[in-house]
C-alpha positions as CSV (number, residue, x, y, z in Angstrom):
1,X,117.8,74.3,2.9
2,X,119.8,75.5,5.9
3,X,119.6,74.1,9.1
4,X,119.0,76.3,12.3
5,X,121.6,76.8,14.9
6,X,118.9,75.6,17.4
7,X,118.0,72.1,15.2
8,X,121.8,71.7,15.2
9,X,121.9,72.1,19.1
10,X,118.8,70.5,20.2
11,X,120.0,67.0,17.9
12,X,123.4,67.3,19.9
13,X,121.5,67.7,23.2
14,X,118.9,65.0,22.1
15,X,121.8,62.6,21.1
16,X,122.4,62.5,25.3
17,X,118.9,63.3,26.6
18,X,116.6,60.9,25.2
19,X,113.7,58.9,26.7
20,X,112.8,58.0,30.2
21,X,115.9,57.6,32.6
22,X,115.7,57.1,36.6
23,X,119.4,58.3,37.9
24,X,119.9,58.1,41.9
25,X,121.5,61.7,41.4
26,X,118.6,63.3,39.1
27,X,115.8,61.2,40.0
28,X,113.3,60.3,37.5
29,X,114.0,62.4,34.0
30,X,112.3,62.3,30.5
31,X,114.2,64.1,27.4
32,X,116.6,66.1,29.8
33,X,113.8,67.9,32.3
34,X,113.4,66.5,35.4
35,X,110.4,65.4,37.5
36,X,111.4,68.2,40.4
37,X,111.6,70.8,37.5
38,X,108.4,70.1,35.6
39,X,106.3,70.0,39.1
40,X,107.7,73.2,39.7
41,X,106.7,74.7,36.4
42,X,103.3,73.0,36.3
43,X,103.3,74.3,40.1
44,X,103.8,78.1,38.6
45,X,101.7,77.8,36.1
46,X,98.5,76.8,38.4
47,X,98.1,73.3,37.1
48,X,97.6,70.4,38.7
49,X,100.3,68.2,39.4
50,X,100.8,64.4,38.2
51,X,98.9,61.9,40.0
């Protein structure tokens, strides 16, 4: 069976973006999204945020 375009990419990305990290440039980050990016999603989407 083939694999998709998007498996392929998304094992490349995952390959780089895995897990928990903390960088002083990014600030805390799990698989790739930041915390500032998922608070701002979660912010949009009326839900409440992370305690």
């Amino acid at each position: 069976m083939a694999v998709s375009r998007e498996k392929q990419s998304l094992d490349l990305v995952l390959v780089h973006e895995r897990g928990y990290s903390n960088h002083p440039a990014d600030g805390p980050t799990m698989k790739g999204v930041t915390q500032r990016v998922y608070d701002g999603y979660r912010k949009r989407k009326g839900l409440a945020l992370p305690v």
